[in-house]
Structures are given as structure tokens and as C-alpha cells.
N, C-alpha and C positions, 0 to 999 in steps of 0.2 A: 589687152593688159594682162600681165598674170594674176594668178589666182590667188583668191584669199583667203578661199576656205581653209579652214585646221583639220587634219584627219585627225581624227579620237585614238586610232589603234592601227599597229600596222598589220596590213592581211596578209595572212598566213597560204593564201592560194594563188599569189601573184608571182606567176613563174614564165614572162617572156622569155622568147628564143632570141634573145640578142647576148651580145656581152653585159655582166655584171656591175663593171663602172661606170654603165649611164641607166641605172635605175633612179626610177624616182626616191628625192632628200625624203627623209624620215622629219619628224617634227623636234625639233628643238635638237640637233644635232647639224655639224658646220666643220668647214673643210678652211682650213688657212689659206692665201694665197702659193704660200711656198709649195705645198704638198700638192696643191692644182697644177703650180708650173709643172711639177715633175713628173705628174701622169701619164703614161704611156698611152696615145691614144691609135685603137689598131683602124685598120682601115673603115672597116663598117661603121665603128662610131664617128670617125671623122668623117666619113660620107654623111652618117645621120646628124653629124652636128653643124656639119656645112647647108644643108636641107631643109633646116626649122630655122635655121640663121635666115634663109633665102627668105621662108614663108612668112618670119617676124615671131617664130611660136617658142617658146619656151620647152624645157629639156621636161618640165614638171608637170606643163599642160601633156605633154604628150604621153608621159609614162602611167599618171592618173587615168587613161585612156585605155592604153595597152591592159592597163592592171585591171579595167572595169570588164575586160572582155575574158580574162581569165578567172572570172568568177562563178564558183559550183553552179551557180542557179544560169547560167547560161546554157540552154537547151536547144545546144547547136550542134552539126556533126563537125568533127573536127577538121573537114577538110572546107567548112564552110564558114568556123571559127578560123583559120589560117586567112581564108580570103580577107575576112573582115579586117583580123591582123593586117594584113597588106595594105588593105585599103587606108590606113590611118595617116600614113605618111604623105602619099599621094591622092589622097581623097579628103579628108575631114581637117589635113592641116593648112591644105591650102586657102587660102583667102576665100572667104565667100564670093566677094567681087571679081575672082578667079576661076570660080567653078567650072567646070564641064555638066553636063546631064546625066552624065554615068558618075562622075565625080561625086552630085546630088545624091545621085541614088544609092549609093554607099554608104553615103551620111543619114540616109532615113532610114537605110535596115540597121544603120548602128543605133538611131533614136529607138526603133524601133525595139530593138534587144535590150538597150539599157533600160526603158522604161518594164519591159515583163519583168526585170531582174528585179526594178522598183517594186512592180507591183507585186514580185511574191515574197519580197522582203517585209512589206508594207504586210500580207496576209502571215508572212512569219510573223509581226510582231504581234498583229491582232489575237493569231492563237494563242501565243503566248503568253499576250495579256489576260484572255479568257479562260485560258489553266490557271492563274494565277487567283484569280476572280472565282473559279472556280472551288479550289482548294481552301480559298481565306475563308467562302459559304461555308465550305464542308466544317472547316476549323469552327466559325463560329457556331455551326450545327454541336457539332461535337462537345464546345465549351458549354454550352446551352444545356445537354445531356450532364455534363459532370455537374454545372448547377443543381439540373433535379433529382440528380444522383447521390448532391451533401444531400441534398432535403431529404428523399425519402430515406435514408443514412439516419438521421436524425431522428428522423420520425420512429422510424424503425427502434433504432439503439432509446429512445425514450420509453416506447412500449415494451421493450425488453427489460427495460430497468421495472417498468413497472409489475410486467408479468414475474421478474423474480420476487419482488416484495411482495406480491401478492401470495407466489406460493410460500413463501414464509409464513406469513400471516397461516395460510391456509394449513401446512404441518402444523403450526405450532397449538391452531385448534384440536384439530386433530390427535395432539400428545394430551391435550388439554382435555379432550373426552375421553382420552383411554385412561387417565389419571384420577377424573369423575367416577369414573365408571368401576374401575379397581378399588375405588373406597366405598362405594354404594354396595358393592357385591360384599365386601369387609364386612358391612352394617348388615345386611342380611341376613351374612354366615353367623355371627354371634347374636341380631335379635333370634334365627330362626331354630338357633341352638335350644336357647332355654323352650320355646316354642315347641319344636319338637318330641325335646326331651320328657314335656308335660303329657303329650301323644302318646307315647309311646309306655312311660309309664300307666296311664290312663287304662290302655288296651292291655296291658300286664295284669292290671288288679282283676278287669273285666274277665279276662281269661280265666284266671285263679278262682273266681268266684264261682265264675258258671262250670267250670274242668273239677279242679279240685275240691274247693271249701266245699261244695254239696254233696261229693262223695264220700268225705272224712267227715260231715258234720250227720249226712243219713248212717253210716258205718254200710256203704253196698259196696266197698272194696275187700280184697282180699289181705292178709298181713303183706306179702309183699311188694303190692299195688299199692296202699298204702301210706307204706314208710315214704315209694318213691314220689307221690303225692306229697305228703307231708312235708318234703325236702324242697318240693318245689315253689310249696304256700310259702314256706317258713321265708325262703327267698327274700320273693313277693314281698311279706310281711317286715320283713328290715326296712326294704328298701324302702319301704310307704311308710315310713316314721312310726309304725307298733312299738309300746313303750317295752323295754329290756324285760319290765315283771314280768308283763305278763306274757313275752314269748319263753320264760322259763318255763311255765306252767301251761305249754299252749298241749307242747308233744304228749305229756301223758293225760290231759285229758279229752282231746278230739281224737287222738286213738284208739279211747274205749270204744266201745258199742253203747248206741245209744241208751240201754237197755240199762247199760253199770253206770253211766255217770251219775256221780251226785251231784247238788245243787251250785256248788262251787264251780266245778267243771262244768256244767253245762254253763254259766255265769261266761268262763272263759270263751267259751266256743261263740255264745251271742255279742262279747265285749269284740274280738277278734273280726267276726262279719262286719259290725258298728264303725270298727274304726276302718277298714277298707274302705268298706259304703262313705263314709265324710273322704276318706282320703281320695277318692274316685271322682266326688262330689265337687269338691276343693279343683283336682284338674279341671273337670269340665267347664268349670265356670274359669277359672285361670287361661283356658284352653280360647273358650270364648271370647275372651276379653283383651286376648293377645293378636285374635284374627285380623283385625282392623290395621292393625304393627304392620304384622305381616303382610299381608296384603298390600300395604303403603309402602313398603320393602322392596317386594315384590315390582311393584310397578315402577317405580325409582329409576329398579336396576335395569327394566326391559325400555319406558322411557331414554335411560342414558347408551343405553346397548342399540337404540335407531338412532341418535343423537353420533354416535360414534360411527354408526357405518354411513351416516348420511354425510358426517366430516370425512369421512376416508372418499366416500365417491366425489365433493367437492376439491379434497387437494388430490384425486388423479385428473380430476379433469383442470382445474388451474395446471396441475404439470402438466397436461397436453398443451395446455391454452401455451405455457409459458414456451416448450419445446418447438412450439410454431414458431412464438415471437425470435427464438431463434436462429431458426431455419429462415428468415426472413430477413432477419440481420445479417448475417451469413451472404444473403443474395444480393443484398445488396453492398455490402460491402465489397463483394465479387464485381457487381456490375461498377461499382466507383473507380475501385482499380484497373478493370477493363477500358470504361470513359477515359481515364488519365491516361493510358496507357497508348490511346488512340491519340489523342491530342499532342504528347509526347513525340509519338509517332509522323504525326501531320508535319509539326515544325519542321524537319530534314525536307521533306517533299514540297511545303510550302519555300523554302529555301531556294531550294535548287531550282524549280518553277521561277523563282524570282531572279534568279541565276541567269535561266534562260531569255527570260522577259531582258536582262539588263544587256545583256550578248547580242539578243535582236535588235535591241533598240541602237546598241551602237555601231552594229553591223549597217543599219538602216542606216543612221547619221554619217558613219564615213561614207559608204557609196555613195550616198546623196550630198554630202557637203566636201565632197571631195571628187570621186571621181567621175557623179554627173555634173558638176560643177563646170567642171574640165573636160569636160562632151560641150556642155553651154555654151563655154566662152569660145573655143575652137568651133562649132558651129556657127556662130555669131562672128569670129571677127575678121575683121578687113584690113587691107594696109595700103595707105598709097605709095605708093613708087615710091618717091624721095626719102619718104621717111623707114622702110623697110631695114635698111642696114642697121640705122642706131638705133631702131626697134630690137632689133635681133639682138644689135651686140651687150647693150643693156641687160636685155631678157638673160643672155648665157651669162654676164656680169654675173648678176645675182643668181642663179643658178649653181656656179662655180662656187661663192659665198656662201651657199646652205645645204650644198650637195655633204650625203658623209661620205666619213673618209674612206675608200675601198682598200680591197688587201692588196690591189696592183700598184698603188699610190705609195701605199707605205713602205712596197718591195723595193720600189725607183727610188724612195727619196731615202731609206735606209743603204740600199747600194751606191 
């Protein structure tokens, strides 16, 4: 009977050595009756059409045959592929129930060849499903990756956010102790003024008294050791609050020798020691009683001065801390792009892998449902006598019906 398989695709390596207007009909393509009468047919096809007529075989069984032997994967030397050629007409077309033994055995090196060509078709498809299977892993490997990729993204860019608040926080301490500390040092500077200024006065009077006032007040200076003493008390003696009277009256009488004062002037020179000694008196206890201030000042300022460098050594290390969180974000934002990038990449290869997979499988489908089909049936069938001619001429019927049209068809029936 003829064949019913459908070919998927037409093959691209099917190149018998016969004439071109009796290759095998393509699928869903068809030749008018007019265009068939007008076909030029040369000798060899009309030999070859008269010959499958004889056998009861079809022009489609036979060319499915021819086309299966010119196929890459047949791994035959070409002068052992030409046998086999040969052999189809008068070997594998003829009726089984007609065989010869050598006839046979033409027909099982052709089983023979068509099945290796099955089976590395069958192992092409398998690789090519296993690439395929391969790659979807690798893709979902990869997808897998860009997932832990947001995560740690996220993780990352949340610690970042937090490492920058943080060193906010932490400068803003930081301005906050230098700002302390600026106003505490203030407080200092003007308690430790008057504080000082009490000192130092203090040590002025003490000086004057023990330098001066006992040299002017015994007379063991000379006149002009003296005056310059005298100059120096009198100073002294302003600044320490001596009332005006009596520094009118101070110079001429502690300039005498003790020897000429009288009771007035000496009065002066004792009123004059009196009121330094209170005024002396007066600091020290001021002096004392200011210590404590001080002191509390003092410590304020050196407390806020370790308070300020222990804030500066915390917001340098938040900015490390925070400069990592960075450097980290960074990496991983690198590695996310990366991941996508691979995934991105995968699809084209996954693709074409899938390309391939789809090319083998219908590589595999036509040979096998088309041109071992047509090994099958021609292996298998039989004819008896009587019915052999209307076998045939049916078979080339439909043949004529499905065959396309060739360029030699269209030259005669346009001529």
C-alpha cells in the first residue's frame, strides 16, 4: 500500500543521481492532471517508472528510500553508498515473495544502515535534550543566585542605611561635645579670671611688703633706692584700695628716716602696712574660697575634653563601621548585576539549545515517519500476479496527483 506517513520538513541533503522530475512530492504540494500529461519523460525515468509499475511500488515509496540513504549520518564509503543506491530498485523494491538471497541481503544492509542512522539520530536527540536540561539547571542555578543576590542587596542597602544614621548620630554628638566643651572652657576663662587676678594681686602686696615697705619703713635705702621703692609701693598701694588721704601723705612721711618722723607720720607708715595686711588678708581668704569654683571648672573642662575625644574616636569608628557597610553594598550590588547578567545571558543559549533539541526531534520524526516508513513498507510488501498492474497503475495515479510541479513540466506545458 502506500505510505502514510507525513514528513515534518523537507531534507536539505537529499540529492540522488537521477533526473529531478521524479523526486519524491513534498507535503501539501500537487501537480494538475494537465501539467503531468505534459511532462517530458527521458528515458531513465520512463525505465524507472515502468519498474515500480512492474513491482506494484510507488514513485514515493521509492524516493523516501533513495533520500534515507543520502543522509549525513550514513557512514558508508561512497562507493558502497552507490551499491546500496543500486540495490533499491532491484533489490528492496521487488516483492518480498520475489526475493532472491542476494536480493535479501541488500535489504538487511539497507535495514541495517537505516537503523545506525535511527540510532544516532535517536542519541542526537538525547544529547540535545541533555544540553537542554542542562542549561534550564544551570538557568535555575543562576536564578537561585540572583534571588540571594536581592537578599543579601537588601540586607546590605538596610545596613547601610543604618550605618549612615548612625554616623549622623554619631558627628552630631561629636559637634555636641565640642560645643560643651567651648562653653565650659568660657566658664573657666571668666571664673578663673577674677580667681587669678585675686593671686596675683595677693603676691604683689606680699612682695611690696617684704621688698619694699620694710626698707622705706626701717630708712636702710639710699635717697635714690628709695624714691624707686617708693614708686613701686605707691603702685601696690592704689591698686589694693589705700584710701587717696592718706597716699597724699604717704611719700613724705615714709621717706624720712626713722629717726625725724613724728607721731603723725609714723601713724601714716603703720595705717599704710595695716591696710595692705587686711587687703592681703581679704585675698587669701577670697583666694581660698574661690579654690573649690575653680577646681569644679577645672574638672568640668578636662571631664568634657575626654567626653569630646572619646565622641570623635566613636564617630571615626561608626565612619569605618559605616565605610564597610559601603564597600559591601557596592559588592553586592556588583554581584546582582553580575547574576542578571548571567541569566540574561543564559536565555540566547538556552534558546538555541532548544533550537537544536527542536531540529533533532524533527529530524528524528521525518526519517522515521517518513523515510524508514518507506524502508518498512517496501520491505514487507508483496503482490500477487494478477493484481500487480492495477497495483501499480493506481499507485503512479496518485503519485502523478501529489507529485510537485517540476521546472521541466512547466517548460513543456508553457511551450
Amino acid at each position: 500500500g502506500a505510505i502514510s506517513a507525513r514528513r515534518c520538513d523537507a531534507s536539505p541533503y537529499f540529492a540522488p543521481d537521477f533526473d529531478q522530475t521524479t523526486m519524491a512530492p513534498k507535503k501539501g504540494t500537487k501537480r494538475t492532471a494537465a501539467v503531468a500529461q505534459v511532462e517530458v519523460e527521458l528515458p531513465e525515468a520512463k525505465k524507472l517508472k515502468e519498474t515500480l509499475k512492474a513491482y506494484g511500488v510507488s514513485k514515493t515509496l521509492y524516493d523516501g528510500v533513495l533520500e534515507a540513504l543520502q543522509h549525513p549520518l550514513v557512514d558508508l564509503p561512497h562507493s558502497a553508498r552507490d551499491m546500496l543506491i543500486a540495490s533499491v530498485l532491484e533489490g528492496l523494491c521487488v516483492p518480498v515473495n520475489q526475493r532472491h538471497e542476494f536480493q535479501k541481503s541488500y535489504v538487511e544492509m539497507l535495514a541495517q544502515t537505516f537503523q545506525g542512522v535511527l540510532s544516532k539520530l535517536k542519541m542526537k536527540l538525547e544529547t540535545a535534550s541533555e544540553e537542554v536540561s542542562r542549561i534550564e539547571a544551570a538557568k535555575t542555578e543562576l536564578q537561585a543566585q540572583v534571588a540571594a543576590c536581592d537578599e543579601a542587596l537588601q540586607k546590605a542597602s538596610e545596613t547601610e542605611s543604618k550605618g549612615k544614621e548612625d554616623l549622623a548620630e554619631a558627628t552630631a554628638a561629636a559637634g555636641a561635645a565640642q560645643s560643651t566643651l567651648a562653653e565650659l572652657e568660657t566658664l573657666r576663662r571668666e571664673g578663673d579670671a577674677a580667681h587669678d587676678a585675686a593671686k596675683k594681686e595677693k603676691a604683689q602686696i606680699e612682695a611690696a611688703l617684704t621688698e619694699d615697705f620694710g626698707v622705706l619703713r626701717d630708712g636702710t635705702a639710699d635717697a635714690d633706692d628709695a624714691k624707686t621703692r617708693y614708686k613701686k609701693l605707691e603702685q601696690v598701694a592704689k591698686s589694693s584700695g589705700i584710701e587717696n588721704s592718706l597716699l597724699r601723705v604717704l611719700s613724705p612721711s615714709i621717706l624720712k628716716a626713722p629717726s625725724k618722723r613724728g607721731n603723725f607720720e609714723a601713724m601714716v607708715v603703720v595705717k599704710l602696712e595695716e591696710g595692705l595686711l587686711k587687703r592681703c588678708n581679704a585675698l587669701v581668704e577670697q583666694i581660698q574660697q574661690g579654690e573649690p569654683a575653680a577646681a569644679e571648672r577645672q574638672a568640668a573642662v578636662e571631664g568634657a575634653t575626654k567626653e569630646l575625644e572619646a565622641a570623635k574616636v566613636h564617630e571615626e569608628k561608626t565612619a569605618e563601621i559605616y565605610r564597610e557597610t559601603q564597600t559591601a553594598l557596592k559588592a553586592c550590588q556588583d554581584a546582582k548585576k553580575e547574576a542578571d547578567q548571567k541569566v540574561e545571558e543564559a536565555e540566547p543559549t538556552l534558546q538555541s539549545a532548544k533550537k537544536v533539541l527542536q531540529e533533532a526531534s524533527v529530524e528524528l520524526e521525518n526519517y522515521q515517519n517518513y523515510n524508514w516508513t518507506c524502508f518498512e513498507e517496501l520491505k514487507e510488501h508483496r503482490l500477487a500476479e494478477p493484481e500487480a498492474a492495477e497495483t501499480a497503475e493506481a499507485s503512479e495515479a496518485k503519485d502523478v496527483a501529489t507529485e510537485p510541479l517540476t521546472e521541466a513540466a512547466v517548460a513543456t506545458a508553457g511551450a
